[in-house]
KESENU-363240 format. One record per residue: residue number from 1; x, y, z of N, C-alpha, C in turn. Coordinates in Angstrom, 1 decimal, always signed. Each point is the difference from the previous one (the first is absolute). Layout:
BEGIN
+-----+--------+--------+--------+--------+--------+--------+--------+--------+--------+
|  nr |     nX |     nY |     nZ |    caX |    caY |    caZ |     cX |     cY |     cZ |
+-----+--------+--------+--------+--------+--------+--------+--------+--------+--------+
| NUM |      X |      Y |      Z |      X |      Y |      Z |      X |      Y |      Z |
...
+-----+--------+--------+--------+--------+--------+--------+--------+--------+--------+
//
This chain:
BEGIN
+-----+--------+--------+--------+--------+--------+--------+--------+--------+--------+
|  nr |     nX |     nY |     nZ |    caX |    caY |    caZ |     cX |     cY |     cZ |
+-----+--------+--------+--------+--------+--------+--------+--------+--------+--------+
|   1 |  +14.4 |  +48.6 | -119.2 |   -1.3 |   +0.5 |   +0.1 |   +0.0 |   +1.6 |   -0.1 |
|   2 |   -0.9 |   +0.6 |   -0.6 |   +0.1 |   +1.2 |   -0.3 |   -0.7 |   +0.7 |   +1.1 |
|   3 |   +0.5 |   +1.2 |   +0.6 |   -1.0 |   +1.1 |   +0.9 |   -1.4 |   +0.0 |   -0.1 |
|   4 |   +0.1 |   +0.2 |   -1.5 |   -1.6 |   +0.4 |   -0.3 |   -1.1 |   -1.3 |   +0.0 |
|   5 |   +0.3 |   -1.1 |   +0.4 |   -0.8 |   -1.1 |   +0.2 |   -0.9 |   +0.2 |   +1.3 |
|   6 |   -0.8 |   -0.3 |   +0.3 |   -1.1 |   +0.4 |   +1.2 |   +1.5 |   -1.2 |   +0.4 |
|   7 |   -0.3 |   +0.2 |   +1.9 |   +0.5 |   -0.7 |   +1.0 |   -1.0 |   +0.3 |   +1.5 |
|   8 |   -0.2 |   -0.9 |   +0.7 |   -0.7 |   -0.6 |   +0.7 |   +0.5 |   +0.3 |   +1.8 |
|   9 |   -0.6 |   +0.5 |   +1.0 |   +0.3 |   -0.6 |   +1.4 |   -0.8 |   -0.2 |   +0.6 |
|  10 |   +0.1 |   -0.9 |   +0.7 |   -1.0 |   -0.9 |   +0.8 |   +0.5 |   +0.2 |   +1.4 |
|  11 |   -1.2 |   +0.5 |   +0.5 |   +0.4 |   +0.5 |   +1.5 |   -0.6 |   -0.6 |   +0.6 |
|  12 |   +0.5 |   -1.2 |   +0.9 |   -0.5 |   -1.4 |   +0.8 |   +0.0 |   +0.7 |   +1.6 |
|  13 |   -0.8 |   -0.4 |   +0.6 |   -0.4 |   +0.6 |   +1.7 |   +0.4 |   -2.1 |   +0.4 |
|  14 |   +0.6 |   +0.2 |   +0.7 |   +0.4 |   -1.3 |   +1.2 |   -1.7 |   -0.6 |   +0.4 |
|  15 |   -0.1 |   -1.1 |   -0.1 |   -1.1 |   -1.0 |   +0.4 |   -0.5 |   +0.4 |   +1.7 |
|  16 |   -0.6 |   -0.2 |   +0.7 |   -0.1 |   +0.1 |   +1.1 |   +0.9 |   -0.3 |   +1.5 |
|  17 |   +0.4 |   +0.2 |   +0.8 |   +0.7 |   -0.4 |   +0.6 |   -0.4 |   -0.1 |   +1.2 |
|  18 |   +0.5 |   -0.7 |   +0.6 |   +0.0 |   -0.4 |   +1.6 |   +0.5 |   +1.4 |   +0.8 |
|  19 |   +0.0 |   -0.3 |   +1.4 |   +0.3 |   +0.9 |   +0.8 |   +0.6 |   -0.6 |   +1.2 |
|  20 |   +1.0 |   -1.2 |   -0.1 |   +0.6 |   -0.7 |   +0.8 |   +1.1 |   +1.4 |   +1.0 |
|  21 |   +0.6 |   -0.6 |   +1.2 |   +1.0 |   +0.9 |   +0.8 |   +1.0 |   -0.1 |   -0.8 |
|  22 |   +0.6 |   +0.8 |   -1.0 |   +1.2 |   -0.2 |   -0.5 |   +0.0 |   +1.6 |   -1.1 |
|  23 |   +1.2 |   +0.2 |   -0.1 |   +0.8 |   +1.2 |   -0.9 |   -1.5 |   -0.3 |   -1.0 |
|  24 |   -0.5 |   +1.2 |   -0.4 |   -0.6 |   +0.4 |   -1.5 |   +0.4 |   -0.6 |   -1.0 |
|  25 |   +1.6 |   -0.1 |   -0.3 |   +0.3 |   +0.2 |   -1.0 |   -0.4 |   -1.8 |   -0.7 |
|  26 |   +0.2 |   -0.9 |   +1.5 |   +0.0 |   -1.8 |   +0.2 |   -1.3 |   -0.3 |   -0.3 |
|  27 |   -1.4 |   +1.0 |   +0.5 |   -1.1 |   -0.5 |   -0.3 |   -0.7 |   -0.8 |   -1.0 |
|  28 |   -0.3 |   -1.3 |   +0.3 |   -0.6 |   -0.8 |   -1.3 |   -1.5 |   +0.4 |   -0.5 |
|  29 |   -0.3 |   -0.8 |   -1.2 |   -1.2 |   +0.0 |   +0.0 |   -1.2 |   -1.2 |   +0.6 |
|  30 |   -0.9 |   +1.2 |   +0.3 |   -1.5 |   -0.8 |   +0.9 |   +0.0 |   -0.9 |   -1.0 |
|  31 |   -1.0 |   -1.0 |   +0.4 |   -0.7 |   -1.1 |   -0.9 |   -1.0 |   +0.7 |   -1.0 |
|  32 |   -0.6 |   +1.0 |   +0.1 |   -0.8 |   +0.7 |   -0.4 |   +1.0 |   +0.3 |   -1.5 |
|  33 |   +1.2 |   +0.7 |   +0.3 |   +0.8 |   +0.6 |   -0.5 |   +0.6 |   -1.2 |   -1.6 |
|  34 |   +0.4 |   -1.5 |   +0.7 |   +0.7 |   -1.1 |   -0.8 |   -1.2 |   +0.2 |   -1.0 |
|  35 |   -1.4 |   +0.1 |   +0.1 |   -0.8 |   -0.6 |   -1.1 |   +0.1 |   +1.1 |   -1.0 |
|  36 |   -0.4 |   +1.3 |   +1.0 |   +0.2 |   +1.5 |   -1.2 |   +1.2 |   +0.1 |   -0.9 |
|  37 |   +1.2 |   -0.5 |   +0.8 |   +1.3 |   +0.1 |   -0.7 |   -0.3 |   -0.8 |   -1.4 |
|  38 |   -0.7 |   -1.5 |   +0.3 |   +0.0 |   -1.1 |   -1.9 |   -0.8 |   +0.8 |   -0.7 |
|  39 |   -0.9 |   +0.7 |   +0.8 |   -1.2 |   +0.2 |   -0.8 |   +0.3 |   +1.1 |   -0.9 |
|  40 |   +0.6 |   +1.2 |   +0.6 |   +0.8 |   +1.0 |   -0.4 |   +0.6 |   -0.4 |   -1.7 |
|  41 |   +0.8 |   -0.9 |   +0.5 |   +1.3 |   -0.8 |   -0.8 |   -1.0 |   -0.6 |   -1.4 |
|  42 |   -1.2 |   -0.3 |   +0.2 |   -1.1 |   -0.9 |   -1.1 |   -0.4 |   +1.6 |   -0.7 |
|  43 |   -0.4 |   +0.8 |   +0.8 |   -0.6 |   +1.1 |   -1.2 |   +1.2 |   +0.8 |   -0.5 |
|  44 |   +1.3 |   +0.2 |   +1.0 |   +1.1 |   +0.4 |   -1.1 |   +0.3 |   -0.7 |   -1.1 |
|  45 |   +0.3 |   -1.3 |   -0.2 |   +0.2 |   -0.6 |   -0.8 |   -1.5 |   +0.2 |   -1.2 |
|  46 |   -1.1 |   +0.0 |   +0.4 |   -0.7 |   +0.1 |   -0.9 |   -0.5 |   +1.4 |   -0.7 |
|  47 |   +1.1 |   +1.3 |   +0.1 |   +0.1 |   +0.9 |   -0.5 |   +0.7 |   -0.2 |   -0.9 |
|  48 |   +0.3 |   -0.9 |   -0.2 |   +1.4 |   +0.0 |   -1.4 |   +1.0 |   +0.3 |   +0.1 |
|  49 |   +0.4 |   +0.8 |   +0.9 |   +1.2 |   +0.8 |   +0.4 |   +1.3 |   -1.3 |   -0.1 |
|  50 |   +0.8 |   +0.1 |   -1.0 |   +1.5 |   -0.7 |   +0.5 |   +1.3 |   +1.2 |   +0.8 |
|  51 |   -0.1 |   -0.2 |   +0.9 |   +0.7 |   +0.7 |   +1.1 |   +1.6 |   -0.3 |   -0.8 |
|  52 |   +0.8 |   +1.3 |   +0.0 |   +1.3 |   -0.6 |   +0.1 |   +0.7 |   +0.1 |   +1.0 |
|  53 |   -0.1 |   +1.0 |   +1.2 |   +0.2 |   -0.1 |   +1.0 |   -0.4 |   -0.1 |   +1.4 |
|  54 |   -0.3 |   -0.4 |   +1.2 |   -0.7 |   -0.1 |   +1.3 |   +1.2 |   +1.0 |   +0.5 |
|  55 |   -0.6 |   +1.2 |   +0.4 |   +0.9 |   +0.8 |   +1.7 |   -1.1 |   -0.3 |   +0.9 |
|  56 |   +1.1 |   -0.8 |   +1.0 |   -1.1 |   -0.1 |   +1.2 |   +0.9 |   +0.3 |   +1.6 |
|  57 |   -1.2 |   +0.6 |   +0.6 |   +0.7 |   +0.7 |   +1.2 |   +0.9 |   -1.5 |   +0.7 |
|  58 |   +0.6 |   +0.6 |   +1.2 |   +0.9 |   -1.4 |   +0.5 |   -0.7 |   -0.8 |   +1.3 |
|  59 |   -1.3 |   +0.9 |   -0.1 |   -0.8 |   -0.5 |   +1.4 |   -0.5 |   -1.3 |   -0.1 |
|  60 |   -0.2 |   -0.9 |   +0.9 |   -0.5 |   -1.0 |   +0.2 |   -1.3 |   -0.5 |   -0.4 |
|  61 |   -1.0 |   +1.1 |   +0.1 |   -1.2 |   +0.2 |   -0.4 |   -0.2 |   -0.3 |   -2.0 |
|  62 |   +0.9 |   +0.7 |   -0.2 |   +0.0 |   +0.2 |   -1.5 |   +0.8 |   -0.6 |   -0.8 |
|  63 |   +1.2 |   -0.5 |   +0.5 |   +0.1 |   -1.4 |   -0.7 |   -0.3 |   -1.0 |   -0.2 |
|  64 |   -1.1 |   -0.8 |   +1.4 |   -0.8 |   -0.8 |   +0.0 |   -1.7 |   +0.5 |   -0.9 |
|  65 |   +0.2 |   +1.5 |   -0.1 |   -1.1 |   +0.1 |   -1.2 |   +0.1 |   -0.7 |   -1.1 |
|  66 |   +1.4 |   +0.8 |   -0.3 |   +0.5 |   -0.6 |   -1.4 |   +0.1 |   -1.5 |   -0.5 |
|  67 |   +0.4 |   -0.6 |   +1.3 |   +0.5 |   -1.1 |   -0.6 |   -1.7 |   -1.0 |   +0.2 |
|  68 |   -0.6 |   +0.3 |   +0.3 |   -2.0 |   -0.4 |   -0.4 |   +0.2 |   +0.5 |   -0.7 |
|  69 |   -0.2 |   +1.5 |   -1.0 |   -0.4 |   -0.1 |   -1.0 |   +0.6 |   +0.0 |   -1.2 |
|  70 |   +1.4 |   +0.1 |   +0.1 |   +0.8 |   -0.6 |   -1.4 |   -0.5 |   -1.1 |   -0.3 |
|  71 |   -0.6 |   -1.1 |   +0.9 |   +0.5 |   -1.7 |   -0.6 |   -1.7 |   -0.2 |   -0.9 |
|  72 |   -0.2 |   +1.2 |   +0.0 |   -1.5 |   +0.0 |   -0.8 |   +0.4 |   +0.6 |   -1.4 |
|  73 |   +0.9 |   +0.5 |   +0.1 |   +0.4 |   +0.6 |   -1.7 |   +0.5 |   -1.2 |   -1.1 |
|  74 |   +0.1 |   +0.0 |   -1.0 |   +0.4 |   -0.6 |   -1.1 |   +1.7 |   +0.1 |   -0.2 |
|  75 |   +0.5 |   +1.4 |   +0.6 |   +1.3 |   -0.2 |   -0.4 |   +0.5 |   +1.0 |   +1.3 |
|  76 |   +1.0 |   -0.7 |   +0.8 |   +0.9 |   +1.0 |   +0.9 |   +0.4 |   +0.6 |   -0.3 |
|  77 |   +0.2 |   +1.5 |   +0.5 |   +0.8 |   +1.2 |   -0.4 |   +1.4 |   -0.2 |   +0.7 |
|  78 |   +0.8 |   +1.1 |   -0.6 |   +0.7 |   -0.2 |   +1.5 |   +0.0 |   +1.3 |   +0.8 |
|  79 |   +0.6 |   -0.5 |   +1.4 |   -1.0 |   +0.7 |   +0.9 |   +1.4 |   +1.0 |   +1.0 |
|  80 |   +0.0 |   +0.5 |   +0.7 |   +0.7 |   +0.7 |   -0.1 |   -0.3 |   +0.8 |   +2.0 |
|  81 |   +0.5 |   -0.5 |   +0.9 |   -0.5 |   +0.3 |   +0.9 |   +0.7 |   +0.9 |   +0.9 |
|  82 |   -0.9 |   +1.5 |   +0.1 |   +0.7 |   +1.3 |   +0.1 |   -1.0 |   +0.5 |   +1.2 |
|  83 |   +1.5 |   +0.3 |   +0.6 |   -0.2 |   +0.2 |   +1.8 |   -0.9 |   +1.4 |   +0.1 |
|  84 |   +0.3 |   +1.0 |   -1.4 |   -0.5 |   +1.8 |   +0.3 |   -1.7 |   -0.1 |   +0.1 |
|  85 |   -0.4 |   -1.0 |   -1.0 |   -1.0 |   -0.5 |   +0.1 |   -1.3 |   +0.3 |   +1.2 |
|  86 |   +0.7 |   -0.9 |   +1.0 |   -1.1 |   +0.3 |   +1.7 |   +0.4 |   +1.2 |   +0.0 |
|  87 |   -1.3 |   +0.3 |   +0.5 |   +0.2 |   +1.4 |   +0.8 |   -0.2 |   +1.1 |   -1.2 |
|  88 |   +0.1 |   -0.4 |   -1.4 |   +0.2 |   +1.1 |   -0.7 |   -1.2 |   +1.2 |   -0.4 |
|  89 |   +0.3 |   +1.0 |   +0.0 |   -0.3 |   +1.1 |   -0.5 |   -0.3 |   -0.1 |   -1.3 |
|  90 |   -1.5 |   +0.7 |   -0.6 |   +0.4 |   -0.6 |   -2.0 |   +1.2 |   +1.1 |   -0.5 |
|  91 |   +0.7 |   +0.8 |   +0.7 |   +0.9 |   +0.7 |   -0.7 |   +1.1 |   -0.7 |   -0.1 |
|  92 |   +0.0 |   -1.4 |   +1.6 |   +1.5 |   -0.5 |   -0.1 |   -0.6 |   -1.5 |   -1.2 |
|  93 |   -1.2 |   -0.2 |   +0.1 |   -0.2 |   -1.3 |   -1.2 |   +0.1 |   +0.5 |   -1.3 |
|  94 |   -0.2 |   +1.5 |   -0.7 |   +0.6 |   +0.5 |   -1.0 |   +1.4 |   -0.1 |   -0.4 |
|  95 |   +0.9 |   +0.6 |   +1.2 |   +1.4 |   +0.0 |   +0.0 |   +0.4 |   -1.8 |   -0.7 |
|  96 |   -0.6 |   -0.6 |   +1.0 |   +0.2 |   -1.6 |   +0.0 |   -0.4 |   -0.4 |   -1.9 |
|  97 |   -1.4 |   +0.2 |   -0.5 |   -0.2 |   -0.1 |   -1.5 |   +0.7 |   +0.7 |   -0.8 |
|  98 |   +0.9 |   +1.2 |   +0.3 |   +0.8 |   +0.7 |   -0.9 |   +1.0 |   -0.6 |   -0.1 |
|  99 |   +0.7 |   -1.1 |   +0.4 |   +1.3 |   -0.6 |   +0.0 |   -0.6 |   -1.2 |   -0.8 |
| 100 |   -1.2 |   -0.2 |   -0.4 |   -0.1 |   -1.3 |   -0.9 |   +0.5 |   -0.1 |   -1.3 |
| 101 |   +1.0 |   -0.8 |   -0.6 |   +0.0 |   -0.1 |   -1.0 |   -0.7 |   +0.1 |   -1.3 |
| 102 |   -0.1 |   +0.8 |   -1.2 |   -0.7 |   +0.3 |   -0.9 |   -0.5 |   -1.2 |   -0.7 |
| 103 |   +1.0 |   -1.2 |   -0.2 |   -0.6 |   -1.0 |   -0.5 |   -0.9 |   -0.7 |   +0.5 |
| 104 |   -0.6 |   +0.6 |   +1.4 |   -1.3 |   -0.8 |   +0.4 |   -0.8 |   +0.9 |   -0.2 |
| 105 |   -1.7 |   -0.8 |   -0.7 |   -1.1 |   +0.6 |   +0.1 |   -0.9 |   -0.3 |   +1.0 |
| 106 |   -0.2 |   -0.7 |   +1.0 |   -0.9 |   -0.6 |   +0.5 |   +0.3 |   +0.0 |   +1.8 |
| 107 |   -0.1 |   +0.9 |   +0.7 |   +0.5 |   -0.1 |   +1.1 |   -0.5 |   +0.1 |   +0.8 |
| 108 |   -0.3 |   -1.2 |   +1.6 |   -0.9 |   -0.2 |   +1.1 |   +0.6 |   +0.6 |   +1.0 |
| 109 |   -0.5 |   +0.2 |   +1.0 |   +0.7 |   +0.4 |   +1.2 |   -0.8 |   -0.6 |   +1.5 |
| 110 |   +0.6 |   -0.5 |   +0.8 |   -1.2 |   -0.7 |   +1.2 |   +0.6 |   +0.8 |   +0.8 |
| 111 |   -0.7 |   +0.7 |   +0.6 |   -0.2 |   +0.8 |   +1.1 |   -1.0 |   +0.4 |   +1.3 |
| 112 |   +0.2 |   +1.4 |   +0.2 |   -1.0 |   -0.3 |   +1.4 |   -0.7 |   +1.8 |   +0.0 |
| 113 |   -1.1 |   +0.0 |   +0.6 |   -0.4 |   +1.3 |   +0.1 |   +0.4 |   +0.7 |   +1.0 |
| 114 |   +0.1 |   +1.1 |   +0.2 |   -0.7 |   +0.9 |   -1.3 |   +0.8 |   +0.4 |   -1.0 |
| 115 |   +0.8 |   -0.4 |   -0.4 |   +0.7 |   +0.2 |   -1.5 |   -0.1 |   -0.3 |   -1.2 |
| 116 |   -0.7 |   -1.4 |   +0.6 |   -1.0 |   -0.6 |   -1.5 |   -0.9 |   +0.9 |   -0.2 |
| 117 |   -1.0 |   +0.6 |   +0.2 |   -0.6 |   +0.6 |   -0.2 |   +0.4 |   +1.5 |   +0.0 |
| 118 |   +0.2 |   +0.4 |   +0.8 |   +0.6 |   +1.2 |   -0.6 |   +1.1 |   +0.3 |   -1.4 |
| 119 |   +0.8 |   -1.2 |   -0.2 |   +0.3 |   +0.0 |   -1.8 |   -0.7 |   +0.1 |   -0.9 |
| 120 |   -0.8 |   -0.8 |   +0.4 |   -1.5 |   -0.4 |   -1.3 |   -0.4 |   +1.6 |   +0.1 |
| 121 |   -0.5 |   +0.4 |   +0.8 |   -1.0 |   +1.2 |   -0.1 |   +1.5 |   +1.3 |   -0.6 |
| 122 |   +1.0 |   -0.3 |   +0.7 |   +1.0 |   +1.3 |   -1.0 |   +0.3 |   -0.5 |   -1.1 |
| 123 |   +0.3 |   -1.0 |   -0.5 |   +0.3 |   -0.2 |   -1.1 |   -1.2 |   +0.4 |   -1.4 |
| 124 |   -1.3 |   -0.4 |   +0.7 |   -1.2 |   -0.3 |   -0.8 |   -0.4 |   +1.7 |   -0.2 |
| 125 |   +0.8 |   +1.0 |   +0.8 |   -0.6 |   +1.5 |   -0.5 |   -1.3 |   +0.2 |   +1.1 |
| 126 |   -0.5 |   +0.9 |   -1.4 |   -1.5 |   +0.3 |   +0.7 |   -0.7 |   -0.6 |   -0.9 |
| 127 |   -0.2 |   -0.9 |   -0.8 |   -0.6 |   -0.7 |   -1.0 |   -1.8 |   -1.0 |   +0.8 |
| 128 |   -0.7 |   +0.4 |   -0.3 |   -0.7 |   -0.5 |   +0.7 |   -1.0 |   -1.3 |   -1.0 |
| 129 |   -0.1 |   -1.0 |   +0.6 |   -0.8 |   -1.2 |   -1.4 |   -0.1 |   -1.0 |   +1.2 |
| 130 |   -0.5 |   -0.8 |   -0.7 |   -0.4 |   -0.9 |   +0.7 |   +0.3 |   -1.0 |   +1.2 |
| 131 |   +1.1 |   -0.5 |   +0.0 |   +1.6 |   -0.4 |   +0.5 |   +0.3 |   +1.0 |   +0.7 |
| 132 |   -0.1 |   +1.5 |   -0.2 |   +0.5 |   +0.5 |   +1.2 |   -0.9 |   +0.2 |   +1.2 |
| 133 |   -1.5 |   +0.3 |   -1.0 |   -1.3 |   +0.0 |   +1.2 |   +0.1 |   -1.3 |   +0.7 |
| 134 |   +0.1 |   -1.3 |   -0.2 |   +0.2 |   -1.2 |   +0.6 |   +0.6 |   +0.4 |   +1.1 |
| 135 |   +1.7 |   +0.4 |   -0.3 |   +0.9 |   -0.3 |   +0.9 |   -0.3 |   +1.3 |   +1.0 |
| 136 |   -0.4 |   +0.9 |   -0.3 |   -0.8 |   +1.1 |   +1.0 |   -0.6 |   -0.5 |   +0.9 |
| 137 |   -1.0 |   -1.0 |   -0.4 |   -1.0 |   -0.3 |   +0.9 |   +0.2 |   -1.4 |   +0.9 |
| 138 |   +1.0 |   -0.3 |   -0.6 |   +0.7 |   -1.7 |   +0.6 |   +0.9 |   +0.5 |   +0.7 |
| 139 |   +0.7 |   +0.8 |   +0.0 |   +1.8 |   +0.4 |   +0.5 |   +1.0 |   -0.8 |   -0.6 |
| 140 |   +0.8 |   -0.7 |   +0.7 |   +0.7 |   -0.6 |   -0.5 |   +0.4 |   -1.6 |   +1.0 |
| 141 |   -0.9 |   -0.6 |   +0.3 |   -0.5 |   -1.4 |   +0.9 |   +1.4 |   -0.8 |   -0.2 |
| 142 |   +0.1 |   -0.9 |   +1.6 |   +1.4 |   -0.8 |   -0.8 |   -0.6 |   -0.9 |   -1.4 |
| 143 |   +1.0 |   -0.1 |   -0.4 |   -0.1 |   -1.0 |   -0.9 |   -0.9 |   +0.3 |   -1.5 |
| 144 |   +0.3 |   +1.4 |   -0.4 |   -0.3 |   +0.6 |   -0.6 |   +0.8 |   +0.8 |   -1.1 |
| 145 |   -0.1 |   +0.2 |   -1.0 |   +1.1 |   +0.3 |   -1.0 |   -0.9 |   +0.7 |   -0.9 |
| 146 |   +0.9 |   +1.0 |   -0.8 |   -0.1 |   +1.2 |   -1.1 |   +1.0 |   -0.4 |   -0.8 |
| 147 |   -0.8 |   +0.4 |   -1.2 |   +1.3 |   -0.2 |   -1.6 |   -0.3 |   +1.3 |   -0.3 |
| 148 |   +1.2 |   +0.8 |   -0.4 |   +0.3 |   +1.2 |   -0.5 |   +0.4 |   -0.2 |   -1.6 |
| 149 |   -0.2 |   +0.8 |   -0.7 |   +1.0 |   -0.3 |   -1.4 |   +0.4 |   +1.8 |   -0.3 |
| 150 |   +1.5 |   -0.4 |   -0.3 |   +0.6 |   +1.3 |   -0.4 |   +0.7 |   -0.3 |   -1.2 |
| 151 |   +0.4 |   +1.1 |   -0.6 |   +1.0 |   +0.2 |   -1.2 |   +1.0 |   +0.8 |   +0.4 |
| 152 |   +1.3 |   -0.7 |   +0.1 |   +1.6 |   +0.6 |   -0.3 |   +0.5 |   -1.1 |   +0.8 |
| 153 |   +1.4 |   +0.4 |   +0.3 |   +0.8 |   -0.4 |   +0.5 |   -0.1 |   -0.3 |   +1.5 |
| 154 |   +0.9 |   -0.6 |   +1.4 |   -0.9 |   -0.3 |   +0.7 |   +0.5 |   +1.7 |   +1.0 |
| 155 |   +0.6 |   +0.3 |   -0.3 |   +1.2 |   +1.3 |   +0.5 |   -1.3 |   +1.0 |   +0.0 |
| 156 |   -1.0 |   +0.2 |   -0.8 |   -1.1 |   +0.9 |   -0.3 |   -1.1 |   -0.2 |   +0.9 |
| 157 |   -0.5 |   -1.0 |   +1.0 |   -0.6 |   -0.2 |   +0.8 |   +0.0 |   +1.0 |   +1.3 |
| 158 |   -1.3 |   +0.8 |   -0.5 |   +0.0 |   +1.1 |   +0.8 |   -1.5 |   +0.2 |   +0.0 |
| 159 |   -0.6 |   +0.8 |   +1.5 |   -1.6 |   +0.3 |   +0.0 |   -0.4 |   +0.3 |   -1.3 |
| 160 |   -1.3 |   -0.7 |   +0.0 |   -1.0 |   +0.7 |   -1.5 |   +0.6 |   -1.3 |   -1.0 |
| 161 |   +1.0 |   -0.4 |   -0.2 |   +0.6 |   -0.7 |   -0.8 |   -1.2 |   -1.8 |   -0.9 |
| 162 |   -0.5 |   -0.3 |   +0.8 |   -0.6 |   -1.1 |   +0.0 |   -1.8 |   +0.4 |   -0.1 |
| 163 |   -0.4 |   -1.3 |   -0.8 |   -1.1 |   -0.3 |   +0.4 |   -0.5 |   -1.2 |   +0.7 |
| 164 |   -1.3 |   +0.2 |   +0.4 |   -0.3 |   -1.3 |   +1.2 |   -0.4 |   -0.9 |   -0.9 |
| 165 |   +0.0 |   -1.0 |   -0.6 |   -0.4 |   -0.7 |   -0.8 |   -0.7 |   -1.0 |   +0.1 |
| 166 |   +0.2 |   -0.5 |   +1.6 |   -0.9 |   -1.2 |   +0.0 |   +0.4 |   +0.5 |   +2.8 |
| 167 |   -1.0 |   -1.2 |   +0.0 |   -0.3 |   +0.6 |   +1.8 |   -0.4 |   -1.7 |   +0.4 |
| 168 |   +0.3 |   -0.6 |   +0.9 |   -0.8 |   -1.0 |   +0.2 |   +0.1 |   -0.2 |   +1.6 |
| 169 |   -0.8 |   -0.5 |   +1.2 |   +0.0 |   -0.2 |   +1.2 |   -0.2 |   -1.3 |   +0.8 |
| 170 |   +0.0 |   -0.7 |   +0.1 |   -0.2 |   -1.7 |   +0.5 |   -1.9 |   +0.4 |   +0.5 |
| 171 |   -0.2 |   +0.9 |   -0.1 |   -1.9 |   +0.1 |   +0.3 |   -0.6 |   +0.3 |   -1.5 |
| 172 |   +0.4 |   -0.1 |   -0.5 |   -0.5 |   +0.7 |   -1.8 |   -0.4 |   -1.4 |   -0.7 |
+-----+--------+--------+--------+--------+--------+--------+--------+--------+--------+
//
C-alpha cells in the first residue's frame, strides 16, 4: 500500500459501564452499556469501513465493548490488545499509532475518555465543518466514535494531521 492512499482512524469511546466495588481497570459494562456496545458495532459496520486492525485498551470495560460490537461486522479484524491504551493521553495514543505498520490502512482503537476525544479534536486541527460542530456540541458520550482520514505513513500522525470525517453518538 502506498503512503499517499487516504488511511482511516476510528476513535471508539468504551460503551457504558457499571460502577461495581472493584479496580477501574475490572469495571464491566451497565446493561445500558451491552445494547450501546451492538449498536455501536451496527453503525460501524455500516460505514463501510473494513478495519484492518482493532487496538483496544486491556480494560474490562472495553473489551467487552468490542467484543458486542465486532460480532456486528462482516469481517473480523485482528485485534490487538494494548495495555498503554487506558489511561492514555492522545500524545501517548499517537506514540501507540506511530508504531503501526504501513501496510495497514484502516485502524480502530477502543478506548476511554478523555483521550478519545481529545485525539479527535488534535488530530482534526482547527478545521471546523460539520462533524466537528456535532462533536463540539455532543462531546464525546460513551459509546461514541470519530473517523479521521489522513495521508502518509502511520509515523506522520501528528496534531493538524487528520480530518473528522464522519462523528456518531448512541443519541443521534
Amino acid at each position: 500500500m502506498s503512503v499517499a492512499e487516504p488511511r482511516r482512524i476510528t476513535l471508539f469511546r468504551h460503551a457504558k459501564a457499571d460502577w461495581p466495588q472493584m479496580s477501574d481497570h475490572e469495571r464491566p459494562l451497565a446493561e445500558r452499556g451491552r445494547k450501546e456496545a451492538a449498536e455501536a458495532g451496527r453503525r460501524l459496520a455500516d460505514t463501510g469501513i473494513s478495519f484492518d486492525q482493532a487496538l483496544c485498551s486491556t480494560a474490562h470495560r472495553t473489551r467487552e465493548t468490542w467484543k458486542l460490537a465486532v460480532h456486528e461486522f462482516p469481517r473480523r479484524p485482528k485485534t490487538v490488545y494494548e495495555e498503554r491504551i487506558y489511561e492514555a493521553t492522545p500524545g501517548e495514543l499517537i506514540a501507540v499509532l506511530n508504531e503501526t505498520p504501513d501496510d495497514l490502512r484502516n485502524v480502530l482503537v477502543i478506548g476511554h475518555n478523555p483521550g478519545m476525544q481529545g485525539l479527535a479534536e488534535i488530530l482534526a486541527g482547527d478545521a471546523e465543518d460539520e462533524a466537528r460542530e456535532h462533536m463540539n456540541r455532543r462531546g464525546f458520550p460513551t459509546a461514541a466514535f470519530a473517523v479521521l482520514t489522513f495521508t502518509g505513513s502511520w509515523k506522520s500522525v501528528e496534531p493538524g494531521v487528520a480530518t473528522l470525517a464522519d462523528y456518531w453518538t448512541p443519541t443521534d
